[in-house]
C-alpha positions in Angstrom: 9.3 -4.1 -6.9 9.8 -7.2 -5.3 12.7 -7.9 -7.1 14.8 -4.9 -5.6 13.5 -6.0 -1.8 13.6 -9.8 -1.8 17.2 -9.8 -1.4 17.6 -8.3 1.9 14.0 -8.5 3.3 11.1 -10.5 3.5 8.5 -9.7 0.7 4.7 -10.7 0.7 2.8 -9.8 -2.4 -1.2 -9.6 -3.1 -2.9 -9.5 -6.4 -5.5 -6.9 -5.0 -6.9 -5.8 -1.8 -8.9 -8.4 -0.7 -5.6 -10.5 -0.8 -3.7 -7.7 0.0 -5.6 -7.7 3.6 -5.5 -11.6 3.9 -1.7 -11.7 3.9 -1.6 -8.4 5.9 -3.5 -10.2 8.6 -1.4 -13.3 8.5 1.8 -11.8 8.3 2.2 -8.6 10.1 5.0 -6.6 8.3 8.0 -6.4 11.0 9.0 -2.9 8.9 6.2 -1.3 6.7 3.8 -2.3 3.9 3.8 -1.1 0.8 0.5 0.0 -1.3 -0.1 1.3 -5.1 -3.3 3.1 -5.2 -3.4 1.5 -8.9 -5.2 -1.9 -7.7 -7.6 -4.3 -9.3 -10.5 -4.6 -10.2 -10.8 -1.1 -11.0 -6.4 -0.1 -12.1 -6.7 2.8 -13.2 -9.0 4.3 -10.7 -7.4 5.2 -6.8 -10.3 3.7 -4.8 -9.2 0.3 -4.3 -5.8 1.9 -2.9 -6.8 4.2 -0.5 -9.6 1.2 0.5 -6.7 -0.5 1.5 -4.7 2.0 3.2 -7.9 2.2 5.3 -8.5 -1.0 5.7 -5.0 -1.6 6.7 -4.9 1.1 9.1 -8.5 0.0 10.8 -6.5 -3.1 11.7 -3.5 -1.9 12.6 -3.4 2.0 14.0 0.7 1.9 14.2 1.5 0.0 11.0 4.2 2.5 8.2 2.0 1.9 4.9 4.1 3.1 2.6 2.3 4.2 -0.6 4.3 3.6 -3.8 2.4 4.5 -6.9 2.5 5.4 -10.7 -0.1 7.9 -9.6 2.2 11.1 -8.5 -0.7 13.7 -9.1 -0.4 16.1 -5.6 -4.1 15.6 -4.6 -3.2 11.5 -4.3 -0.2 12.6 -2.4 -2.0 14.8 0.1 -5.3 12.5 0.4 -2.6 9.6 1.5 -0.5 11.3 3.9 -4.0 13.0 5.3 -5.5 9.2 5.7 -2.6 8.2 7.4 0.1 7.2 5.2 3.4 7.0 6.6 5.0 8.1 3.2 4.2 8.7 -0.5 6.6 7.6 -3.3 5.6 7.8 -7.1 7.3 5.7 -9.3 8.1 6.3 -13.4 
């Protein structure tokens, strides 16, 4: 997705959420981050995703995470937006 935002913004990306949280804390997004619940170690499962939503949120009450995800199933959706998602997209 990178490749559709680099152009006109700033892109940081992380392999997983341990990284993901590293370059959250070093860079604080000026506009929003963006999550896919689909992270390692464990891709097809959601946990690592929403682990970072929280995660992100616990350090940052006010940051937009923006969850963008090949998992569009309406429980995922709802489960987000309830833990504080600013926005759910799913992706083909």
């Amino acid at each position: 997705m990178s490749w559709a935002l680099a152009e006109e913004y700033e892109v940081c990306e992380a392999e997983n959420r341990e990284t993901a949280l590293e370059v959250f804390r070093k860079e604080r997004p000026a506009l929003a981050t963006l999550v896919d619940l689909g992270l390692p170690p464990a891709a097809q499962d959601v946990e690592e995703g929403f682990l970072a939503l929280g995660a992100i949120l616990d350090i940052d009450s006010s940051e937009k995470v923006v969850i963008v995800t090949g998992r569009a199933e309406r429980e995922y959706r709802r489960d987000a937006l309830a833990k504080g998602a600013y926005n759910f997209f799913s992706k083909p």
